[in-house]
C-alpha positions as CSV (number, residue, x, y, z in Angstrom):
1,X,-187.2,38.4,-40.5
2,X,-190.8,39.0,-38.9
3,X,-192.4,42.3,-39.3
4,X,-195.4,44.0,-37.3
5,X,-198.4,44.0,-39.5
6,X,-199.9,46.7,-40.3
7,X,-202.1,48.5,-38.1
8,X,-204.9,51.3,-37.8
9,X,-205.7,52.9,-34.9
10,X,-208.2,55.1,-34.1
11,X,-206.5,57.4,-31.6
12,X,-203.6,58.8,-34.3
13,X,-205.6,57.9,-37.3
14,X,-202.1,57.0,-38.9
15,X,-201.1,53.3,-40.3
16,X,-198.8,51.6,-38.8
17,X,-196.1,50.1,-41.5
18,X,-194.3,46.7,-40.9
19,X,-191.6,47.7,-38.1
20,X,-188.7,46.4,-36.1
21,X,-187.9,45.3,-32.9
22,X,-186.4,48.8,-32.0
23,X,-189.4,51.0,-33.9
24,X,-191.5,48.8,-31.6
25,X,-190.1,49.5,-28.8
26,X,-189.7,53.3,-29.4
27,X,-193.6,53.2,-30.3
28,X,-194.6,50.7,-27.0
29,X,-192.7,53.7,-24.6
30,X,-194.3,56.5,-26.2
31,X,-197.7,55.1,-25.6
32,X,-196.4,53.9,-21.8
33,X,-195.5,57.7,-21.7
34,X,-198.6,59.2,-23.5
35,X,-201.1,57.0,-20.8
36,X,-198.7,57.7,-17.6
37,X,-198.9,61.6,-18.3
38,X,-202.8,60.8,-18.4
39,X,-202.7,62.7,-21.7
40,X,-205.8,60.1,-23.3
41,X,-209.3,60.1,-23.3
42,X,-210.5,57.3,-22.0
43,X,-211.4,56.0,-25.5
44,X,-208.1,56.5,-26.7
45,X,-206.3,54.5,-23.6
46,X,-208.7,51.7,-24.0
47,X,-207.2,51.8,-28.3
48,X,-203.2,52.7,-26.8
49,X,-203.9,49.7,-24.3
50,X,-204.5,47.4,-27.5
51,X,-202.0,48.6,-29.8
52,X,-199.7,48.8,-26.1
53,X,-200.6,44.8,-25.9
54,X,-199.9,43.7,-30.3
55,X,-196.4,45.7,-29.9
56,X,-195.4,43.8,-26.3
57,X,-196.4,40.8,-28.6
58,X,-194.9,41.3,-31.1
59,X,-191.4,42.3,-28.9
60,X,-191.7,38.9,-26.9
61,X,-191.6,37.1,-30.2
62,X,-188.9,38.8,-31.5
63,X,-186.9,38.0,-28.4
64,X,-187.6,35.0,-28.3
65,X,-186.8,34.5,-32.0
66,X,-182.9,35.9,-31.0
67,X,-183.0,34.0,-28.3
68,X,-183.1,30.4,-29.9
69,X,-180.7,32.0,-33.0
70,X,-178.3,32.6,-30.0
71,X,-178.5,29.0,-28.3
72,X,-178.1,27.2,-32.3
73,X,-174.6,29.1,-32.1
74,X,-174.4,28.4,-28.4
75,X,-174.9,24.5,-29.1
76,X,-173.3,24.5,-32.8
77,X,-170.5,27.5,-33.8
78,X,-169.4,28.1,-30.6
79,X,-168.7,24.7,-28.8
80,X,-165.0,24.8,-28.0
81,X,-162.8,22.4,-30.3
82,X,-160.8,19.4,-28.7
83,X,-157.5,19.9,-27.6
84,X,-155.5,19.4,-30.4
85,X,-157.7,20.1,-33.4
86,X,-157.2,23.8,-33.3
């Protein structure tokens, strides 16, 4: 399972640990949130943009990742059986 790597950013001064898909998320929509309510300097936006862009990354991967789990059982699990061999 992939994780985010870790992360520093100036505008929280906090580290971000290894995360989810979901944490992410939750973490990509507060900083979506934070820059619509025009709550950041323009320093900080420029640093949410960048940590903004690494989680959308990092989500897209993850996606992806299910994505090709879910077309293996697609192609292999799931593939009706003949007539007869049920």
């Amino acid at each position: 399972m992939a994780h985010f790597p870790l992360q520093n950013t100036e505008m929280t001064g906090k580290t971000h640990k290894a995360q989810g898909y979901e944490s992410a998320m939750a973490e990509l929509e507060e900083i979506v949130a934070d820059m619509e309510a025009g709550k950041l300097s323009l320093e900080d936006s420029l640093t949410a943009y960048k940590r903004g862009a690494e989680l959308l990354t990092f989500c897209r991967a993850r996606l992806e990742d299910a994505q090709q789990q879910v077309r293996v059982l697609e192609e292999g699990i799931l593939k009706e059986l003949p007539a007869g061999e049920a």
